[in-house]
C-alpha positions in Angstrom: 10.3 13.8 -27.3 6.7 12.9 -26.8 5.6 8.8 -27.2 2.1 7.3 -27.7 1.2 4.8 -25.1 -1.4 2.9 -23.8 -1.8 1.9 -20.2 -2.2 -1.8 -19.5 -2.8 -4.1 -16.4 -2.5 -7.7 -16.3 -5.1 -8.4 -12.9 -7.7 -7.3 -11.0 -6.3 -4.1 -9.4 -3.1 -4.9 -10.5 -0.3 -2.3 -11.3 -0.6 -0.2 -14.8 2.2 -0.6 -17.7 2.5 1.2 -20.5 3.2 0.2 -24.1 3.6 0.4 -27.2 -0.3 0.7 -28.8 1.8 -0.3 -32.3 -0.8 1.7 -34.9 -3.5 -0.8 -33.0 -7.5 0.8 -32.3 -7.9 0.2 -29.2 -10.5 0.0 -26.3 -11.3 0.9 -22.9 -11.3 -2.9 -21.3 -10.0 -4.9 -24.5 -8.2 -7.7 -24.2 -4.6 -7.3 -25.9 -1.6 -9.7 -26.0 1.5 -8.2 -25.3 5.5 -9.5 -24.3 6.6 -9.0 -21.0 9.6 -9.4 -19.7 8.3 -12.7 -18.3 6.9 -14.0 -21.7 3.6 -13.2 -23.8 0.8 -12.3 -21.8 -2.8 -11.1 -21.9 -3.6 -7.9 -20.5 -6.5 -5.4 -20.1 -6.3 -2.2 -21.6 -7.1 0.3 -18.5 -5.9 3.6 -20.2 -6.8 4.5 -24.0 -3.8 5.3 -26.4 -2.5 9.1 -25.3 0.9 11.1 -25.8 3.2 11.4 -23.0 6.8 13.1 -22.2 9.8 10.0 -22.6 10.8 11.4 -19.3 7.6 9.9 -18.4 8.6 6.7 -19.6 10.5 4.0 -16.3 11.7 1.5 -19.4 11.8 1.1 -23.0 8.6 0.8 -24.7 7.0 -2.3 -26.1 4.9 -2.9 -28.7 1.3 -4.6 -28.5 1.6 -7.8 -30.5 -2.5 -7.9 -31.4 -5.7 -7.9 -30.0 -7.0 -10.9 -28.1 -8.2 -13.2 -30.0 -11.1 -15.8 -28.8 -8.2 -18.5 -29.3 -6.3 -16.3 -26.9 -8.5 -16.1 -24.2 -9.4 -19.2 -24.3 -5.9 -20.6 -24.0 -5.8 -18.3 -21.2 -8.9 -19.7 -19.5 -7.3 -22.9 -20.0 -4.3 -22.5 -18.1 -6.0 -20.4 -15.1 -8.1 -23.7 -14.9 -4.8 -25.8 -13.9 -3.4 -23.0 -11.6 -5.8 -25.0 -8.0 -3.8 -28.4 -9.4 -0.8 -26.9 -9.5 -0.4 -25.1 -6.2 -1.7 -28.1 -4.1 1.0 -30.0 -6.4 3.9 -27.4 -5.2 2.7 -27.6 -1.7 3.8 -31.3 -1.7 6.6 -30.7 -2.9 7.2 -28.0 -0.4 6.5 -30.1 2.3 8.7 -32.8 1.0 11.6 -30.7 1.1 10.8 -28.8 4.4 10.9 -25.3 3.5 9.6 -22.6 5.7 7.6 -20.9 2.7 4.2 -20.2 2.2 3.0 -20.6 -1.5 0.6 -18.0 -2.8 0.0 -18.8 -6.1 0.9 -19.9 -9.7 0.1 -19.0 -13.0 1.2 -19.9 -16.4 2.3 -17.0 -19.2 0.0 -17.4 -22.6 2.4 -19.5 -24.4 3.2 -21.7 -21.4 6.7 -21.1 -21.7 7.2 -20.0 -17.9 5.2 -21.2 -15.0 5.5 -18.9 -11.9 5.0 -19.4 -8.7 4.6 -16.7 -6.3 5.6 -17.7 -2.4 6.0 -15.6 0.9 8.8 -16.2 3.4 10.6 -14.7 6.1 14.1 -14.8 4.8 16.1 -16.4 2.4 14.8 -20.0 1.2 17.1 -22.1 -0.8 14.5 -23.8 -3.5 17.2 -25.4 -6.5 15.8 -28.6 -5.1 12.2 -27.8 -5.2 12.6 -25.6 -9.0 14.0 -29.6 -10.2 11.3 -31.3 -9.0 8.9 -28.8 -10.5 10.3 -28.4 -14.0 10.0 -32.6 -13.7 6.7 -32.7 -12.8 5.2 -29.3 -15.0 8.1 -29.9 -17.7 7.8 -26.2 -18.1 10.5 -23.4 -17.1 9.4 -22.3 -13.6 10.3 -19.1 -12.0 9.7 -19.3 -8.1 8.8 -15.6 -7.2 8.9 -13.8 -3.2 6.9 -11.3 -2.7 6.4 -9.5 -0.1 3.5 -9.7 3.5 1.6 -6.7 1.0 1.4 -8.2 -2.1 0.9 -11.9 0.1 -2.4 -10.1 1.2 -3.0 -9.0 -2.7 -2.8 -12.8 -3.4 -5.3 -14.1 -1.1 -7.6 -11.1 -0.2 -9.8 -10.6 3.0 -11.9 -8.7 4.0 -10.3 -5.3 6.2 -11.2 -4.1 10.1 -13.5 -1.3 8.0 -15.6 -4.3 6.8 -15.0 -3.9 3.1 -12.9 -6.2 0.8 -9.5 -5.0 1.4 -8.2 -1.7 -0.5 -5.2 -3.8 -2.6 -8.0 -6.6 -4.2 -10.4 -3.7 -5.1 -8.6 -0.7 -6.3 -5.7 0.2 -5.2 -2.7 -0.9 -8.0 0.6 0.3 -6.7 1.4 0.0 -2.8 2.7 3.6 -1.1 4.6 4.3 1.8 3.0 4.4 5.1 4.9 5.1 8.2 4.3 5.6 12.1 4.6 9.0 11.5 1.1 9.3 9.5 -0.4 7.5 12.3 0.5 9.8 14.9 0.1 13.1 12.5 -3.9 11.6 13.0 -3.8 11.2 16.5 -4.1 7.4 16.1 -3.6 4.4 18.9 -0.3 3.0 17.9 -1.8 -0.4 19.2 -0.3 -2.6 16.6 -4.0 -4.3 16.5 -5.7 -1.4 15.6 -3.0 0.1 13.2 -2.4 -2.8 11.1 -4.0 -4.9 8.4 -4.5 -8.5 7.3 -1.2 -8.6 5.8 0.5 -7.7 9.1 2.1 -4.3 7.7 0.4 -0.6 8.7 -3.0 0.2 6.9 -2.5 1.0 3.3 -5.7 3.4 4.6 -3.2 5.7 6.9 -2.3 7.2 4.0 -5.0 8.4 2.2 -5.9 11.5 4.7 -2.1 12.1 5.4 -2.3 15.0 3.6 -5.1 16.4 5.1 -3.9 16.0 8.3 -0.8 17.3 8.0 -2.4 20.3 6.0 -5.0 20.9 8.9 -2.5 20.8 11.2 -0.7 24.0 10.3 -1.4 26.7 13.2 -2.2 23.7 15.7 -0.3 24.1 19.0 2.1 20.9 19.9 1.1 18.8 23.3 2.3 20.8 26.3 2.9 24.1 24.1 1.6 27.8 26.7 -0.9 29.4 25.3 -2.9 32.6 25.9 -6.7 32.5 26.1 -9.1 35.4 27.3 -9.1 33.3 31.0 -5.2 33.5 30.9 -2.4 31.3 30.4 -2.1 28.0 30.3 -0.7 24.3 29.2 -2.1 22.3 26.1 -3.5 19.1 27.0 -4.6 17.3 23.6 -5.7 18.6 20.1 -8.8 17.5 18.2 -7.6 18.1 14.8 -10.8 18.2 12.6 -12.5 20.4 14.9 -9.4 22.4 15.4 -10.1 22.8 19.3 -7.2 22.0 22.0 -8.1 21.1 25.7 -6.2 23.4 27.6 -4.8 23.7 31.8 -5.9 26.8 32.9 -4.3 25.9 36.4 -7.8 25.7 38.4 -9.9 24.3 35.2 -9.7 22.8 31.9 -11.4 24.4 29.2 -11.2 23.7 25.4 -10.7 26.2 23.3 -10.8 26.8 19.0 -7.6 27.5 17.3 -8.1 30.8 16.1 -9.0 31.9 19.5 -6.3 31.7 21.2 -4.2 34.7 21.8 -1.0 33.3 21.7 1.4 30.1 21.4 4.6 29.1 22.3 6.6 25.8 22.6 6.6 23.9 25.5 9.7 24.7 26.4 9.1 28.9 27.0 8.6 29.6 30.3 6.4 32.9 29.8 3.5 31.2 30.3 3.5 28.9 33.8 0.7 28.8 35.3 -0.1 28.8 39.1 -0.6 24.6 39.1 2.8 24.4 37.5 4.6 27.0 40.0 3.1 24.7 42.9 4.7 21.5 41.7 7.9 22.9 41.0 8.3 24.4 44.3 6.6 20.6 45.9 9.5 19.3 44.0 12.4 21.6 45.6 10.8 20.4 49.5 
């Protein structure tokens, strides 16, 4: 069964939802007011009305109450006006209470029938003191939100180690898996400093060539793997994957060599290929 949909986002960069377009015309980059599951919001439409598999579909769909009105989006203006108040407000509060938290940001659904407040913490943080106090002083329904050091760095922005804005403010709306193992599939220093961003957490960056690393590295001998070259055998020193060239111990030199030049590999376990250097040691080793 196919639906009709249309993609929504409710900030900057911000993760796409779909819904319910409800016999609506809509836009590329209207303004619609929709209900979350966190009260009526306004969103930007980011993805025309189209037909997609339910399969497709993470949730139930729901429908787009109307476009934004100017009413709307000035109610909406209203309330992001407050937000500065109200997180130097929560601070206080936060400090009065002495909870190891660090507050992000707030901001009020369209209606004003929720305030939430986004914080970032390293473990568990009992707030039912703090939510009082704040539904005392906002007399609104507050939902106290941790995220985590990613979507921290999301909140306050920065600028990267490339020198641009960073990727999660810009462009990029979901965050995917990165691991050590993309870092070393690029040859990268594992230096913490030079592997990690603002928000303390591997380089969203990291992956984006993953792929074509991993594909370019098909037919690469590993780190220590014989080979045979025209000058004869020998030990693999280091790779350079873009050029596809390894550095290789020919016993009395060191020559690098291309890939597809070599006349034969083998893992650095097989002993068919030690060379002279290596015979030397081994027999320094055994005197």
């Amino acid at each position: 069964m196919k639906n009709k949909v249309v993609g929504v986002r409710f900030k900057e960069a911000g993760k796409k939802y779909y819904f319910d377009p409800n016999d609506i015309e809509l836009s590329l980059g209207e303004s619609v007011v929709v209900e979350t599951v966190r009260g009526v919001e306004i969103g930007e439409v980011m993805e025309p009305p189209k037909t997609i598999e339910e399969e497709s579909l993470q949730a139930s769909l729901k429908p787009i109450l109307r476009k934004a009105t100017q009413k709307d989006l000035q109610k909406e203006e209203r309330n992001n006006a407050e937000i500065p108040d109200i997180v130097d407000k929560c601070k206080r509060y936060v400090k009065k209470h002495n909870l190891e938290m660090k507050l992000l940001g707030a901001e009020y659904t369209l209606d004003r029938s929720k305030l939430i407040i986004y914080f970032n913490a390293e473990g568990r943080i009992d707030f039912r003191e703090l939510v009082k106090d704040l539904a005392n002083e906002f007399r609104v329904r507050i939902e106290l939100r941790q995220v985590g050091a990613r979507d921290g760095a999301k909140f306050l922005g920065g600028i990267g180690p490339c020198g641009y804005l960073l990727c999660c403010i810009t462009f990029l709306g979901e965050f995917e898996t990165v691991s050590i193992k993309m870092a070393k599939n690029q040859n990268l220093s594992l230096n913490p400093s030079n592997i990690s961003g603002l928000c303390g957490k591997l380089l969203c960056c990291i992956r984006y060539e993953d792929d074509t690393y991993s594909e370019m590295r098909k037919g690469m001998p590993k780190i220590m793997s014989r080979v045979k070259t025209a000058e004869g055998p020998g030990k693999v020193l280091s790779s350079n994957i873009l050029e596809r060239t390894v550095k290789v111990d020919l016993s009395e030199t060191v020559k690098h060599f291309n890939v597809d030049d070599l006349l034969e590999i083998k893992e650095y376990d097989s002993m068919d290929f030690v060379t002279d250097k290596d015979q030397k040691n081994k027999h320094a080793r055994k005197n």
